[in-house]
N, C-alpha and C positions, 0 to 999 in steps of 0.2 A: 376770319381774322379780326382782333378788336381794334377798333382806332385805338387814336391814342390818348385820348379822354377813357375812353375806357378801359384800357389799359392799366391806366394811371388807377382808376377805380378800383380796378382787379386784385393790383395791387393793395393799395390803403386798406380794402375788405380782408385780404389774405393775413395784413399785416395785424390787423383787429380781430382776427379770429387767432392767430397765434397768442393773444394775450387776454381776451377773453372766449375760450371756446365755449362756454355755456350760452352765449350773449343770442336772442332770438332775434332773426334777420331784421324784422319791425325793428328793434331797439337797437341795432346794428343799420341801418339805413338811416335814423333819424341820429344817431352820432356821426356817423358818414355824412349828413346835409346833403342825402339824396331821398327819392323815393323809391319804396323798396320794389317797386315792379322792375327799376333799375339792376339793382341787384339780380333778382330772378332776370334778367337777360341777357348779363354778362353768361349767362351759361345756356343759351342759346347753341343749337349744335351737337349739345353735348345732354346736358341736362333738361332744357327746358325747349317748348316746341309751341311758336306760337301758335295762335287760334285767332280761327276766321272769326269777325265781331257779328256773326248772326244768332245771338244771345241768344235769341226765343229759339228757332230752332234747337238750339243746343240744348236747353232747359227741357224742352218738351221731350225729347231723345234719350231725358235721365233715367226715368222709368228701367228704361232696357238692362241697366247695369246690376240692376238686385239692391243692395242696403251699400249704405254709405254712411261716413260720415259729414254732417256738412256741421263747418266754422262760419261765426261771423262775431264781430267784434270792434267794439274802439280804444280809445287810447286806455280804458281803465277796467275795460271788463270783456272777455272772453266766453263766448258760450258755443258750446260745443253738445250737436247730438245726432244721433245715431237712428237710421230708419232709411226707407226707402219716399223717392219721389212718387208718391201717389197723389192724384186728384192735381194736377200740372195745368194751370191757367196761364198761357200767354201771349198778350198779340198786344202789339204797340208798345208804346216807353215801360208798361205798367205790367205785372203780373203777382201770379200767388200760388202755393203748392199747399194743400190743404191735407195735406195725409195727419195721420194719427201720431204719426214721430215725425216728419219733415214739413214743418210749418213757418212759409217766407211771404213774405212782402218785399216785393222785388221793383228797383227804382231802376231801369235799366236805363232811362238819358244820363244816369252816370256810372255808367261802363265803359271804361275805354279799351282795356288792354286784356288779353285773356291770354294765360298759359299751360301748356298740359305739364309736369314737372315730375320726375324722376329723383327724389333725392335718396345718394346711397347711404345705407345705415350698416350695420358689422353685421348682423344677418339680412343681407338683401336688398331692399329698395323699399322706396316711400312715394307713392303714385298722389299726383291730386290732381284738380283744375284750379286756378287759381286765377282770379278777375278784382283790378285795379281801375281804379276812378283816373280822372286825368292829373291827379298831382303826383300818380304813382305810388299810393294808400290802397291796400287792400278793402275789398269790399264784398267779398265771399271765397271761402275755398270749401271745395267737395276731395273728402280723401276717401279713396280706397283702403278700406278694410280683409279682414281674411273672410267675410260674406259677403265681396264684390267677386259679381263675373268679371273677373280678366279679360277673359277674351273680349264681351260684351264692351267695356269698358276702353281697351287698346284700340275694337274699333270705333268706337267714339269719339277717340281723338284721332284718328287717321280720315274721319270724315270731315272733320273741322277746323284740321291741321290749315294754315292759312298759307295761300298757293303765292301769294309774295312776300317780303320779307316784310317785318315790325319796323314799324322806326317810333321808337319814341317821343314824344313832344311832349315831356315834362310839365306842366305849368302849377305855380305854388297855388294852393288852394286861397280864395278870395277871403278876407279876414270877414269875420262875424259882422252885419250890421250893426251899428249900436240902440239900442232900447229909445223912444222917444225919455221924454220926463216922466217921468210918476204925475206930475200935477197936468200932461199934457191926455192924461188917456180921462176917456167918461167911464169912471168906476161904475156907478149908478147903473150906464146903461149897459156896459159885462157883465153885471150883476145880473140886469133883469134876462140879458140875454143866455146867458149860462144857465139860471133858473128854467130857461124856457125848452133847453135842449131836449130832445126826444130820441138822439143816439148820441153816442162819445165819436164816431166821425164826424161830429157838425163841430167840434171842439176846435181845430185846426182854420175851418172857415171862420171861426167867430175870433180869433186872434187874429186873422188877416184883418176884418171889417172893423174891428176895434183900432188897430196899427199898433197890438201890444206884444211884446215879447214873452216866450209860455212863461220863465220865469217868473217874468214881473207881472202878468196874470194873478199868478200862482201868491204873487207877496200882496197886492193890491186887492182882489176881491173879498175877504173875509173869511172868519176862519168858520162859518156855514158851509161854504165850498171844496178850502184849501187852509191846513193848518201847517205853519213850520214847525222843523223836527230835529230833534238835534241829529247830527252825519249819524252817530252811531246807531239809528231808529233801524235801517236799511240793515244792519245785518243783524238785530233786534227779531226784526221780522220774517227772514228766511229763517233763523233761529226757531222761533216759536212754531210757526209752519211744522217746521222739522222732527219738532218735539210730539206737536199733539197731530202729524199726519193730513194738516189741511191742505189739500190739491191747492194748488196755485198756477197761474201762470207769470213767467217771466220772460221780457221782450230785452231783447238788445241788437241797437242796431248801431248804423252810418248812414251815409248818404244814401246809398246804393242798396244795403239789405237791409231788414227787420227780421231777426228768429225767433220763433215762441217756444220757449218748453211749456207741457201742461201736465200736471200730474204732481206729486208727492215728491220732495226731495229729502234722504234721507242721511248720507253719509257726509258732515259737515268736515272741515278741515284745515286747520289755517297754518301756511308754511310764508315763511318770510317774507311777511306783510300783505299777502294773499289769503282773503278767506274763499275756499272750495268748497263746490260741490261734488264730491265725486263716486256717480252712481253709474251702473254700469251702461244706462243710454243715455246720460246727462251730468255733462262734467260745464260748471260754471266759475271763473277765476277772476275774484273780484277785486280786483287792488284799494285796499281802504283808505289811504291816504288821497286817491284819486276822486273821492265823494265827498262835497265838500257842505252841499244843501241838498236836505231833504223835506218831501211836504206827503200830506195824506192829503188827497183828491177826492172829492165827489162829484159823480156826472149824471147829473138825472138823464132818463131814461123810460122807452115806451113800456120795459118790464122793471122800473125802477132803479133806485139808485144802485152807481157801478161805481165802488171804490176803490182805488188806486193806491198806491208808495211808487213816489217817484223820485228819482234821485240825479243830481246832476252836479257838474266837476265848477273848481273856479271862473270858465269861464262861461258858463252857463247852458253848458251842451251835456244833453241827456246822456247819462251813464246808463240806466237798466230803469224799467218799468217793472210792479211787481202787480197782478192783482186775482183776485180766486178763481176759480178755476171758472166756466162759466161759457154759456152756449147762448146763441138770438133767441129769446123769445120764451127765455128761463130766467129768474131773479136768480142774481147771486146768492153766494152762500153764508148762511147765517153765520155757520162757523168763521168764516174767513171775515165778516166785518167784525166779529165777537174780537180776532184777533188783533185788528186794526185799530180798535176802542181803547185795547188793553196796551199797546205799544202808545197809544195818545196818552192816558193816562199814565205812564211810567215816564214819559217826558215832563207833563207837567207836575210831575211831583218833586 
């Protein structure tokens, strides 16, 4: 039975799908001024079935299922693709699934809330998992496909099914730090440090040690490093990819997960201010208005320079990473910095 806050919810939601039924739960929970784990638990009982919070376990158990789809996503870009959990790393806050199609960086101290979900459609049903951070923000869902074992899969949430009841504990997510000053960071010594890097995971420790924001990295070191781009570069350059077939990879994440596709994207598509990718193991939906700065990156490195398109929204939170396709202890690809050259050069012209 729903209290009566929730109730009151069930309502509002019911009343908001009556007037917009296209409206996707995300974009229906942030007009509601809740969070949408909220949502998926009004249907608790019925539809939705929680999940015991023993992440790793559960991840490592994916394997069992066959292919899947797995989503992950933030407020302006959707990536979605298709493969099975293979090569499944995980123990403590941190893990990684290294298969050939399901490729994550998984942030598990923000997982809060996990659901297995049943949603009915006019032929049948729509199976997934679905796991929220604590503001009640999605932060990955895995959906059952028509090349998922079922059964496999059924039992995997009846192993996980959680033996007490959810109680939600809502909390609004903490507002962004703010950047010190520009005149407050040692340019010079980012400079030299970033010069010095010998992987692009030391990138993140040297923001820390500097106290600079990636952004303001990004605007402050020179454009040797880091050039700005106009918004438009970002889909410039899946474009061009697309045209002349350069593998790429492209990350998008949140808090909680990172997905990589890698491989050649080929079928572009743009519908009502979304530009698509939609290929049959990789569909990407990028809202363009949603990108607001873009920069071309370079990160030296033990096999040389690793160049990047990086793109991020007004308020300075990563939209999508884009860069060539590209393995440890192999130089990137000519093709794909050829491409990157040619997208700087069409800007500065």
């Amino acid at each position: 039975m729903l209290s009566t806050s929730n109730g009151d919810l069930a309502a509002r939601w019911t009343r908001l799908r009556g007037e917009q039924p296209a409206l996707r739960i995300r974009d229906a929970a942030t007009t509601l001024g809740v969070g949408e784990a909220e949502l998926v638990a009004l249907g608790v009982g019925r539809t939705a079935t929680p999940l015991a919070s023993d992440w790793r376990a559960l991840l490592n158990d994916m394997p069992s299922v066959g292919r899947v789809m797995c989503l992950t996503r933030n407020e302006h870009c959707v990536h979605e693709r298709h493969g099975r959990f293979d090569d499944v790393q995980v123990s403590g806050p941190h893990g990684v699934v290294l298969g050939p199609d399901i490729d994550l960086r998984l942030f598990l101290s923000n997982w809060r809330y996990g659901f297995a979900v049943r949603e009915p459609l006019k032929n049948g049903e729509r199976l997934s998992l679905q796991f929220f951070d604590a503001s009640g923000e999605a932060v990955h869902k895995i959906y059952a496909t028509d090349e998922t074992d079922r059964k496999a899969f059924d039992a995997l949430v009846a192993r996980y099914r959680a033996e007490t009841p959810t109680v939600l504990e809502i909390a609004p997510r903490a507002p962004d730090a703010p950047d010190r000053a520009d005149a407050e960071i040692d340019v010079e010594g980012l400079r030299n440090a970033w010069r010095a890097m010998k992987d692009t995971h030391e990138f993140f420790g040297m923001l820390g040690k500097f106290k600079v924001g990636r952004v303001q990295a990004l605007r402050v070191v020179g454009e040797e490093l880091a050039r700005d781009l106009p918004a438009r570069a970002l889909r410039s350059a899946i474009e061009a990819a697309g045209a002349d077939g350069t593998p790429i990879m492209i990350f998008v994440g949140n808090r909680g997960c990172i997905q990589i596709h890698t491989g050649p994207v080929k079928r572009l598509v743009e519908t009502h201010g979304w530009f698509n990718v939609l290929d049959p193991t990789f569909n990407l939906h990028l809202r363009d208005s949603g990108v607001v700065r873009v920069f071309s990156v370079r990160k030296p490195t033990v096999d040389g320079i690793v160049t990047s398109i990086e793109a991020f929204d007004d308020r300075d939170r990563n939209v999508l990473l884009m860069f060539g396709e590209r393995k440890p202890g192999k130089p990137e690809l000519e093709q794909w910095r050829a491409l990157v050259t040619r997208i700087e050069k069409q800007a500065a012209s």
